[in-house]
MDTraj code that builds the backbone (N, CA, C; nanometers):
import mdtraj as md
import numpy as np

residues = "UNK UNK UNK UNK UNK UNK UNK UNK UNK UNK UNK UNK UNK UNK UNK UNK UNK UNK UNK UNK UNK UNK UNK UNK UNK UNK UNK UNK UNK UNK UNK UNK UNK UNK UNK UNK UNK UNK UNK UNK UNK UNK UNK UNK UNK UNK UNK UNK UNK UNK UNK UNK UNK UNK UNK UNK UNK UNK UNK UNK UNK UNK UNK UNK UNK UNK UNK UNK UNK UNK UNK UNK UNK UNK UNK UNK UNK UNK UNK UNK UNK UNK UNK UNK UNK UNK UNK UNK UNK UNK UNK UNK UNK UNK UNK UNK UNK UNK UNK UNK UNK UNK UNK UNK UNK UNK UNK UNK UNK UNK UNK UNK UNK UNK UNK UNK UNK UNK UNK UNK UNK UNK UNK UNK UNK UNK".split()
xyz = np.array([
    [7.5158, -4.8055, 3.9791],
    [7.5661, -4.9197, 3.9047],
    [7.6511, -4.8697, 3.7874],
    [7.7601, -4.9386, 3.7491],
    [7.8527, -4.8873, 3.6265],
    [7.8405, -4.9088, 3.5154],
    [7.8093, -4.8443, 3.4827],
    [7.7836, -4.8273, 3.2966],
    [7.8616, -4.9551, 3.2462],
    [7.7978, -5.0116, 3.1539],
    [7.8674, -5.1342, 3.0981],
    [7.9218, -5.0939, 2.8953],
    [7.9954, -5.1314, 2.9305],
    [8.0897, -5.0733, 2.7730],
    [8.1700, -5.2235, 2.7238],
    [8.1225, -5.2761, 2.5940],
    [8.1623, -5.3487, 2.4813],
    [8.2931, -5.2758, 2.4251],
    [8.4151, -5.3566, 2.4303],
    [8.5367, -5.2922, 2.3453],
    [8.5811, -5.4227, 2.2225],
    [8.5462, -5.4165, 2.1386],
    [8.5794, -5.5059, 2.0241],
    [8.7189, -5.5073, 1.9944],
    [8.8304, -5.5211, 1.9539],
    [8.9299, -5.5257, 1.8982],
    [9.0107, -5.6326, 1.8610],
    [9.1278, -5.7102, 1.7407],
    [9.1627, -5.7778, 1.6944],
    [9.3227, -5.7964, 1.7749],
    [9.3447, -5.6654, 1.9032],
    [9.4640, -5.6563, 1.9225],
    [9.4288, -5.7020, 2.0325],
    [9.5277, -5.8067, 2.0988],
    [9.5457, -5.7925, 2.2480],
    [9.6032, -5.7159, 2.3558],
    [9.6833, -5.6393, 2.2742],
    [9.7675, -5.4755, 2.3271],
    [9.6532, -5.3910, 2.3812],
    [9.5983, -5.3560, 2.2645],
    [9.4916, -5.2687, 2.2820],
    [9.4076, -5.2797, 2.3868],
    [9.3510, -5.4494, 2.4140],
    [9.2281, -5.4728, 2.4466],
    [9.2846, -5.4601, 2.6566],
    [9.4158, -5.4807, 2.6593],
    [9.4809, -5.4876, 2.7704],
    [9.4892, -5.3631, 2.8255],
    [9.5311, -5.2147, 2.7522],
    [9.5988, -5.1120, 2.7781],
    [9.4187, -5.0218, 2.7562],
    [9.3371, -5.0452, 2.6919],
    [9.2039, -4.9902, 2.6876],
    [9.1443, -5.0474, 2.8201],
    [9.1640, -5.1649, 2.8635],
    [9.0801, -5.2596, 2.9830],
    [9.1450, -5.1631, 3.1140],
    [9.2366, -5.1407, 3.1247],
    [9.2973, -5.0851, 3.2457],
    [9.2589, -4.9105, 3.2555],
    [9.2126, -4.8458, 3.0997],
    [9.2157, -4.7505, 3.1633],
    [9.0741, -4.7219, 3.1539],
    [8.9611, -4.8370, 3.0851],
    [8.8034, -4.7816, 3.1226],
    [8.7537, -4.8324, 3.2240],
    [8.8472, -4.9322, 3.3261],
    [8.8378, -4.9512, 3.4186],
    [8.8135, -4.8878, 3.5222],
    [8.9622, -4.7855, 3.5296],
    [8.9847, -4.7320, 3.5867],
    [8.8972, -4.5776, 3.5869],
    [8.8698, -4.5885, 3.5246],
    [8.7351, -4.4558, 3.5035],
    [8.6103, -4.5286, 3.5463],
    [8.6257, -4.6314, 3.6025],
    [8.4539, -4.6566, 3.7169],
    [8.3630, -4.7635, 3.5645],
    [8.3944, -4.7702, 3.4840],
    [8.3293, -4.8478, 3.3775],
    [8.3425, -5.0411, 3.4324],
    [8.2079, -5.0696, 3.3524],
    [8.2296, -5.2113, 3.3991],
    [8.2579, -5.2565, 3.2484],
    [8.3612, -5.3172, 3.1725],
    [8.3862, -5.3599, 3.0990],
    [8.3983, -5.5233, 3.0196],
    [8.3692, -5.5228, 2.9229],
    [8.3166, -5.6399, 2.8565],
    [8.4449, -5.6305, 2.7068],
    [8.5532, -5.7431, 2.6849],
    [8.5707, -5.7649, 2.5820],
    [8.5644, -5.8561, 2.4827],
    [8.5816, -5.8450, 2.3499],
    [8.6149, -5.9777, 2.2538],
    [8.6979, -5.9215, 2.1424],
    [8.7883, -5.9894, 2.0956],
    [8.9105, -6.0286, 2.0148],
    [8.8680, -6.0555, 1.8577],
    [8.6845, -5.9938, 1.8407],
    [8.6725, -6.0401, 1.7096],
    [8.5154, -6.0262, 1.7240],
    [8.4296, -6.0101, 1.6125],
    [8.2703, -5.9774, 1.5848],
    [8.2325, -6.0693, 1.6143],
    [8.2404, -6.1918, 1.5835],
    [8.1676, -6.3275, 1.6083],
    [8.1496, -6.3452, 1.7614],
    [8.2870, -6.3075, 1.8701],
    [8.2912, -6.2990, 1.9742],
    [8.2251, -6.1985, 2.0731],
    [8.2147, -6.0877, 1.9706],
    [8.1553, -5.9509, 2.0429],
    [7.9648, -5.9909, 2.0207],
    [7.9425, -6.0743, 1.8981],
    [7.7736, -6.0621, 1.8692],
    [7.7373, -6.1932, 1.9821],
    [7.8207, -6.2615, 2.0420],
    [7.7617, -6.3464, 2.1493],
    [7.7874, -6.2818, 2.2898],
    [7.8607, -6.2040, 2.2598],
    [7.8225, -6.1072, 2.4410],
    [7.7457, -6.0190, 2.3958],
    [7.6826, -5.9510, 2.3307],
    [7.6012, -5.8933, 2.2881],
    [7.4108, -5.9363, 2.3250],
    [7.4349, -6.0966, 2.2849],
    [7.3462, -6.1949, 2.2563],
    [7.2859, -6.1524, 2.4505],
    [7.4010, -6.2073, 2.5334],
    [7.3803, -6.1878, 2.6490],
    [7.4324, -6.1096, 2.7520],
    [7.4292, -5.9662, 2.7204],
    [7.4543, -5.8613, 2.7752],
    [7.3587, -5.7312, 2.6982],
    [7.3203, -5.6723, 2.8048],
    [7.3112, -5.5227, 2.7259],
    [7.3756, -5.4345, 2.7483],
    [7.4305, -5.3664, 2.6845],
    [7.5460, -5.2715, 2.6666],
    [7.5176, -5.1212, 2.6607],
    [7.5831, -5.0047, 2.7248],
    [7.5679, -4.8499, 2.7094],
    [7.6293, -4.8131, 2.6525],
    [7.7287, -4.8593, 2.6029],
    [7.7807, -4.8163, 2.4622],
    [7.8981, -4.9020, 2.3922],
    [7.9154, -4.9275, 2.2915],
    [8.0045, -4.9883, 2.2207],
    [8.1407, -4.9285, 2.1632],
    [8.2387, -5.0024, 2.1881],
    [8.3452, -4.9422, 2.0998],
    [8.4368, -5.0090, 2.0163],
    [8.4191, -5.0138, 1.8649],
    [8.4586, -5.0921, 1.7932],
    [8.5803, -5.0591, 1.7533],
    [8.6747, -5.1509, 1.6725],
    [8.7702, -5.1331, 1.5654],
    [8.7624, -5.1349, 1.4638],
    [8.7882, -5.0770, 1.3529],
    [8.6857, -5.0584, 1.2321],
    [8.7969, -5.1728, 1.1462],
    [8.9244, -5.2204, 1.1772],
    [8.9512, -5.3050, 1.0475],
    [8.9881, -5.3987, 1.1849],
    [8.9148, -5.5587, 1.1518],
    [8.9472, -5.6743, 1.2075],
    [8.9467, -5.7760, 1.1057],
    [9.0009, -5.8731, 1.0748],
    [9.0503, -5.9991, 1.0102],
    [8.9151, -6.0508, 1.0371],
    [8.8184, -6.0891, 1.0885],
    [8.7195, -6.1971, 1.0755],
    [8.5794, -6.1053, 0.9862],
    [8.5763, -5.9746, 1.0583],
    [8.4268, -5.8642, 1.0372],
    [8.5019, -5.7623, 1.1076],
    [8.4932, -5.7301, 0.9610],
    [8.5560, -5.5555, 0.9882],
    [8.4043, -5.4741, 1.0874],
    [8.5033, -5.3414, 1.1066],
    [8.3723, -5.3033, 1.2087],
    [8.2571, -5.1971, 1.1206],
    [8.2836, -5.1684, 1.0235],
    [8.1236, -5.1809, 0.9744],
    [8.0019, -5.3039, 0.9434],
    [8.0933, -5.3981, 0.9370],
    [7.9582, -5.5211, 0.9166],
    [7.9480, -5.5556, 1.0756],
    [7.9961, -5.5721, 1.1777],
    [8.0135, -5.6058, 1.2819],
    [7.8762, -5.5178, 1.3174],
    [7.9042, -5.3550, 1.3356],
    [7.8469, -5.2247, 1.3542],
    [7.6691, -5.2821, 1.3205],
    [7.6780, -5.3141, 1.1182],
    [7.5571, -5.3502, 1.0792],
    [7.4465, -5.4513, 1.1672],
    [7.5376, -5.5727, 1.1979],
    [7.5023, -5.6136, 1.2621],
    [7.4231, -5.6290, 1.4193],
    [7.5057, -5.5086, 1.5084],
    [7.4388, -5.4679, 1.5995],
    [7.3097, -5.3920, 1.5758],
    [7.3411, -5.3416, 1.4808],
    [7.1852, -5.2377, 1.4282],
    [7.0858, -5.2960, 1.4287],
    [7.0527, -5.4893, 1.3735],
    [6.9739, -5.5660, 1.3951],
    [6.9110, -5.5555, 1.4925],
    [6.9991, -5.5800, 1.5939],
    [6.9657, -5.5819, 1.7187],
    [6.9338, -5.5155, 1.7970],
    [6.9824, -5.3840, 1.7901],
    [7.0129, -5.2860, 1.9037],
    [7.0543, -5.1605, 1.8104],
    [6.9445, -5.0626, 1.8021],
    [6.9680, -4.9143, 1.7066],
    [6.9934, -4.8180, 1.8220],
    [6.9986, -4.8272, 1.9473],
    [7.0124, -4.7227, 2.0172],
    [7.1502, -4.7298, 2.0780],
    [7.2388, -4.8092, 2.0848],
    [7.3495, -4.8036, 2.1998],
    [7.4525, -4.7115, 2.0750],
    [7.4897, -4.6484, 2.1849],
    [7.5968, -4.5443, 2.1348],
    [7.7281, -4.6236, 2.0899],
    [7.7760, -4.5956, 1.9978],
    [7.9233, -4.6255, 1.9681],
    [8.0367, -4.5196, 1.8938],
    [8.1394, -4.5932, 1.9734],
    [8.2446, -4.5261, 1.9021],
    [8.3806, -4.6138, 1.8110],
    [8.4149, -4.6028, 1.7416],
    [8.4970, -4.6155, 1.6665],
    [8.5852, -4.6102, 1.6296],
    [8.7214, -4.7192, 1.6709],
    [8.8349, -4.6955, 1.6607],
    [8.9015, -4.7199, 1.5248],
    [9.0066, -4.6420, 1.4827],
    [8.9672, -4.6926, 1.3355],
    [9.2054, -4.6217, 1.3523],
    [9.2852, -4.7227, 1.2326],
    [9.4145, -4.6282, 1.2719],
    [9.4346, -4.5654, 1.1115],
    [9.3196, -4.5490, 1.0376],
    [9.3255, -4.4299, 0.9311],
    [9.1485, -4.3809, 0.9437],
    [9.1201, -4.2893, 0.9994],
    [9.0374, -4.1915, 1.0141],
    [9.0472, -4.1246, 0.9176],
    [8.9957, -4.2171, 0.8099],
    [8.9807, -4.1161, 0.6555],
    [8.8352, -4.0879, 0.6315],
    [8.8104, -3.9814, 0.5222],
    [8.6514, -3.9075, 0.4832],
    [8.5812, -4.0591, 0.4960],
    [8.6509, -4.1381, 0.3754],
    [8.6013, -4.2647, 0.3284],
    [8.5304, -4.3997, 0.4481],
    [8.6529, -4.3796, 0.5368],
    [8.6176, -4.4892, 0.6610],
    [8.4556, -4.3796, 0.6813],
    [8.4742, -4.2842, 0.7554],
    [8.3668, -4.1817, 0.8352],
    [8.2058, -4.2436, 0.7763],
    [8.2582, -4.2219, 0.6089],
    [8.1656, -4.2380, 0.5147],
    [8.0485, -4.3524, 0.5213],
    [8.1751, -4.4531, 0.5187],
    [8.0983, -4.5775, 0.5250],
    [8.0104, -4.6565, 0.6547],
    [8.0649, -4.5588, 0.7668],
    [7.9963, -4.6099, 0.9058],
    [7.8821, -4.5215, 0.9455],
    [7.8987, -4.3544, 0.8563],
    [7.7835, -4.2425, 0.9418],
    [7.6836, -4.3057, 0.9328],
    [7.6036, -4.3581, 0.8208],
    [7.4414, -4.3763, 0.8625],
    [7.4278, -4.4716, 0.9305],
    [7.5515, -4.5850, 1.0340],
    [7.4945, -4.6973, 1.0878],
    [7.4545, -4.5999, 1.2881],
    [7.5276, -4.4466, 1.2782],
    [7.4923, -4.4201, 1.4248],
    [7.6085, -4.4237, 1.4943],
    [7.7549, -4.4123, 1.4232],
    [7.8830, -4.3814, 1.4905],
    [7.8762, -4.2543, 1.5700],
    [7.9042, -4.1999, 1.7109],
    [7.9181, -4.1120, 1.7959],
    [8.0289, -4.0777, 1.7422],
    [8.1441, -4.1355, 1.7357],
    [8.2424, -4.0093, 1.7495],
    [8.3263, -4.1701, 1.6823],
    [8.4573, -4.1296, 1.5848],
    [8.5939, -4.1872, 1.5280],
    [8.6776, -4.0930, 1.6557],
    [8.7945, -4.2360, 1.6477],
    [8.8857, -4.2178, 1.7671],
    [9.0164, -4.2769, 1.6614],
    [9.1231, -4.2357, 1.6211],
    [9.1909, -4.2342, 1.5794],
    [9.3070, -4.3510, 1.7120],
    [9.3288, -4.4910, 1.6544],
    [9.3395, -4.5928, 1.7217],
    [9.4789, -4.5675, 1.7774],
    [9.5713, -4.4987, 1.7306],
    [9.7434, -4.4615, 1.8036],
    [9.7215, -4.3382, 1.8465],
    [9.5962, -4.3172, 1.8647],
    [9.6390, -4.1561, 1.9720],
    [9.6083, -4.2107, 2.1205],
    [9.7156, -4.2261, 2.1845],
    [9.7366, -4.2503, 2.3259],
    [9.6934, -4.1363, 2.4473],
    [9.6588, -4.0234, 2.3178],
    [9.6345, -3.9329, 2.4555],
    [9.5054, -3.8417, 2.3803],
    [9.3918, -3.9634, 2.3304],
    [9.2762, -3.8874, 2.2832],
    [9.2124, -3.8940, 2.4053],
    [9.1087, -3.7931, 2.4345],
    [9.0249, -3.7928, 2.5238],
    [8.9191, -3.8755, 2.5055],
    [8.9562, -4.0191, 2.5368],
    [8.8457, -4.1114, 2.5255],
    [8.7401, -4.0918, 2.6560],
    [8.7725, -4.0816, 2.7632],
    [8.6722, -4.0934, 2.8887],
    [8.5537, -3.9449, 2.8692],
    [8.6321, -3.8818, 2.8096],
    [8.4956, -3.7842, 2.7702],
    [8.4295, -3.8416, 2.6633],
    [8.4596, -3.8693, 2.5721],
    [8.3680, -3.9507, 2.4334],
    [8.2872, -4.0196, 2.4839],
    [8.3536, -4.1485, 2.5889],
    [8.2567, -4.2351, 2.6508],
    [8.1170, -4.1795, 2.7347],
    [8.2060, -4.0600, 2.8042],
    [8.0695, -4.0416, 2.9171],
    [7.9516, -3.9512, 2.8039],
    [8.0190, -3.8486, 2.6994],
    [7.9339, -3.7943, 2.5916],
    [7.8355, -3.8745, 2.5477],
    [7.8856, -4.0006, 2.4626],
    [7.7948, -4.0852, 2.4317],
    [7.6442, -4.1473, 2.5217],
    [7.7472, -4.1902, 2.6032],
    [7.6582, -4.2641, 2.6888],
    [7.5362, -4.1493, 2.7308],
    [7.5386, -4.0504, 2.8173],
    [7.4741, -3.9354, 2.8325],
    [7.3628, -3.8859, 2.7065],
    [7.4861, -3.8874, 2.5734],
    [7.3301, -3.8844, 2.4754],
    [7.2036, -3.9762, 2.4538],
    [7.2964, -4.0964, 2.4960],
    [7.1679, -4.2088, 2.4739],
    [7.1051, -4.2074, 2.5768],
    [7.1376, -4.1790, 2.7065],
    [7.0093, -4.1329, 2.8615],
    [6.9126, -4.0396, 2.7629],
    [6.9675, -3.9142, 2.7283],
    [6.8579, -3.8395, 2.6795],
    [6.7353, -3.8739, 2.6036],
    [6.8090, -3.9731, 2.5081],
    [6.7024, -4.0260, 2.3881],
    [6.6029, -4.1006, 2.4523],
    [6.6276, -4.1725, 2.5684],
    [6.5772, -4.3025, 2.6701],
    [6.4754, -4.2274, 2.7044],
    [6.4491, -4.0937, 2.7226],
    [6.3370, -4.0133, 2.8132],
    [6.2586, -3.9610, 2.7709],
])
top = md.Topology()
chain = top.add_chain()
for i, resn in enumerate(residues, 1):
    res = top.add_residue(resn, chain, resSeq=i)
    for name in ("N", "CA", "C"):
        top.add_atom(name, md.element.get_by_symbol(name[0]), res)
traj = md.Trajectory(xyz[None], top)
């Protein structure tokens, strides 16, 4: 069965050009256009790992992030963020960020991050 992955983002570019290629890596994918939208698929889905945008117009993705923590302290996430500064890093490490992904690098190795993550949280599961 295919790993199920949450992609949060405020862009529809993104959410289009990310959908086609975690697709295409065998992922079953889930999006929303905003936190309010992502904490009700959340509500009814469980997820193997999350991947947020760290600045959105409604809930940026540390309160978004906080929020899942309520709920759910184990699902792996990663973090798209398009200034990967000390400061951003800062403010998300103790919520359980896997890995910052720097949001205009078109040719980061996301499908390894994903399967990394996901894989750490099997381990913790056992």
């Amino acid at each position: 069965m295919a790993k199920k992955i949450l992609l949060v983002d405020d862009e529809k570019d993104i959410l289009l050009v990310m959908r086609k290629r975690i697709e295409g890596w065998g992922y079953d994918l889930s999006t929303a256009s905003s936190g309010k939208d992502a904490l009700e698929l959340i509500k009814e889905n469980i997820f193997d790992l999350a991947i947020i945008d760290f600045m959105m117009p409604d809930m940026d993705g540390v309160t978004l992030l906080k929020k899942i923590r309520e709920k759910n302290k184990e699902i792996p996430v990663i973090m798209f963020t398009a200034y990967p500064t000390s400061d951003t890093i800062k403010g998300a490490e103790h919520l359980g960020v896997n890995a910052f992904i720097p949001k205009l690098s078109v040719h980061a190795n996301i499908e390894k991050m994903l399967e990394e993550a996901i894989r750490i949280n099997i381990k913790q599961e056992k």
